[in-house]
C-alpha angles and dihedrals in degrees: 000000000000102000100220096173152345136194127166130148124232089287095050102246113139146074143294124191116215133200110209107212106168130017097259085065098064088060086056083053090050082050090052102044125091141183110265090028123133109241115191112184141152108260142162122237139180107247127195123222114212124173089252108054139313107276113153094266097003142301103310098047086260129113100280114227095214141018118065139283138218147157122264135176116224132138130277138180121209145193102246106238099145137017131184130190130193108191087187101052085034082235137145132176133190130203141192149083130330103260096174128063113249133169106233097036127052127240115261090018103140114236140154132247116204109202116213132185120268083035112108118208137187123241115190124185122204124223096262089062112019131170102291120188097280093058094046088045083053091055097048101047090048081059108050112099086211091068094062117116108295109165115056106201129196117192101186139168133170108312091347122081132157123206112203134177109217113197136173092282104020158019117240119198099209098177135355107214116205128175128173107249116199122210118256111229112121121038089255087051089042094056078043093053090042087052098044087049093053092042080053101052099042083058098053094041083056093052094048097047081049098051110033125053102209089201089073113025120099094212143351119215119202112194136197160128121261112349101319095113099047087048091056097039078057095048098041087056097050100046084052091056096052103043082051089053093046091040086227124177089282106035090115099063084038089053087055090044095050086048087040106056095100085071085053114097133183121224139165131241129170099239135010089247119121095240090064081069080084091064093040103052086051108049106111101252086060094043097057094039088056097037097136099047112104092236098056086048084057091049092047090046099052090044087056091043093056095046088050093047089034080059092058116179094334092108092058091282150002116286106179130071139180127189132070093257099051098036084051088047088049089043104049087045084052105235100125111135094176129353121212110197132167122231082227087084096059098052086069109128090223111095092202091057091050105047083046084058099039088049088051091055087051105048093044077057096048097052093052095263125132121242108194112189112213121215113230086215100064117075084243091056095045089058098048088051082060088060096052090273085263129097140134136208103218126221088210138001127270117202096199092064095073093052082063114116104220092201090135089050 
């Protein structure tokens, strides 16, 4: 995310005008962007020609019966009432009412801005809901090169392989790779099986060379049951070698994978779905190799979460806690060790809900505790959302807790 300009005054009401530069910069705008906001963007929108003048649909706001029509780009400001994000597609789209005078769109007309990326676009927040520390933390991460993707993760199986980006707030399937594999069981089915495998292979090596660039990535995982993955890091090395000696097309990327397969690990998953990456991203070797990434800290965390609640009371206590009553009654008694939240919470349209969730953030902080926000889009958030987003590792037990009735959980 490319920061172009800010401007908010000592409460933190204002604007600040972004820049998104990859996909995973239009989630950190959904994160941003509340109900009630002010969105400007650049849109494109029909306009009717009357005889009178150019109004959308004529010159009394209604479907004009003559003139002509045609789409025109042109910039509009809205009151945020509706926002929709599709990880999958890298789309977002934000509805809501004109805000802002314009002259070929009325004010209050409803409309939809679809943010892209390259396009930069204006969020301003009013003094009844202004930027808190969540949202500024969320800026500044989106802005932070460090934050880019950095792990690059196959989960394979036989004829069925997902290639996937993992970066600091979320997980991106790039491509889903899928081959027919026959069975080998006589020697013409077995030349058929040998052929399928290498067709497969060559697919998923294409994808990947589509998809990762090895002169950045920190690491490339390549998952699996059984030996598939070992079989296509071969290949893929190989293939690599010999494309360099013949100085084919792509012996350039090939020449950064061969340097690069020391960043390459094994690991191994129980199936070739994209849900097994959760396995995988918290297996102990990847854990250790992306120790400092923000999503292996979550996965670490949680870990850490489920062994503490799993304990229950046998260390003189419990010590670990879900749910929003009894995390507000640790943290108010501060005794927060360490706070998961998901950024879930904070996309409530209620502005109460969210500043009780921000001021929890801040006070865990205060009192020397650590709030980690997890993102929903990672495995590790996901989880977190099935246990209410909201849990607590305790620095001491607090036997009240447990008289408390969790009805509202």
């Amino acid at each position: 995310m490319k920061l172009i300009s800010k401007q908010l005054d000592k409460e933190g009401a204002g604007s600040i005008r972004l820049q998104p530069e990859e996909p995973v910069d239009l989630w950190h705008a959904y994160n941003l962007i509340q109900a009630g906001n002010i969105l400007k963007a650049s849109t494109f929108r029909r306009i009717t020609k009357d005889k009178d003048r150019d109004l959308p649909g004529g010159g009394n706001g209604t479907p004009s019966t003559s003139g002509s029509s045609q789409r025109v780009q042109l910039t509009l400001a809205i009151t945020v009432q509706k926002t929709d994000f599709d990880p999958t597609a890298g789309a977002l789209h934000v509805s809501g009412p004109v805000a802002e005078e314009s002259p070929h769109v009325r004010l209050g007309a409803y409309h939809t801005l679809d943010l892209a990326l390259h396009r930069a676009f204006t969020l301003s927040k009013l003094s009844n809901a202004p930027w808190d520390s969540v949202a500024l933390q969320t800026v500044a991460s989106a802005c932070d090169a460090a934050s880019r993707a950095e792990v690059g993760a196959v989960v394979l199986q036989p004829g069925l392989a997902n290639i996937c980006l993992v970066t600091e707030h979320m997980t991106l399937l790039r491509q889903r790779v899928e081959v027919a594999i026959p069975r080998k069981r006589a020697a013409d089915s077995a030349v058929a099986h040998d052929k399928a495998i290498t067709r497969f292979y060559s697919a998923v090596a294409a994808a990947m060379q589509r998809h990762f660039d090895y002169g950045v990535l920190k690491a490339v995982i390549i998952a699996s049951p059984g030996f598939s993955g070992e079989q296509l890091l071969k290949y893929l090395l190989e293939t690599a070698a010999k494309d360099v000696d013949t100085g084919s097309s792509t012996a350039g990327s090939n020449k950064m994978l061969i340097k690069s397969k020391n960043n390459f690990m094994l690991v191994h998953c129980a199936s070739g779905h994209v849900h097994a990456l959760n396995e995988v991203l918290r297996a102990p070797e990847v854990l250790a190799r992306l120790a400092d990434t923000k999503f292996a800290r979550e996965s670490a965390t949680l870990e850490k979460f489920f062994s503490v609640l799993s304990e229950g009371d046998e260390g003189g206590g419990v010590k670990a806690w879900y749910g929003p009553k009894h995390v507000a009654a640790a943290v108010d008694r501060g005794a927060v060790k360490t706070l998961l939240i998901s950024d879930r919470l904070f996309r409530s349209d209620d502005v109460k809900t969210r500043k009780h969730y921000v001021a929890m953030v801040e006070q865990v902080r205060s009192q020397g505790g650590e709030a980690l926000v997890f993102s929903s889009l990672h495995e590790s958030g996901k989880q977190l959302d099935q246990f209410t987003g909201i849990a607590a590792i305790l620095n001491f037990p607090i036997p009240e807790l447990e008289e408390m009735s969790d009805d509202d959980e």
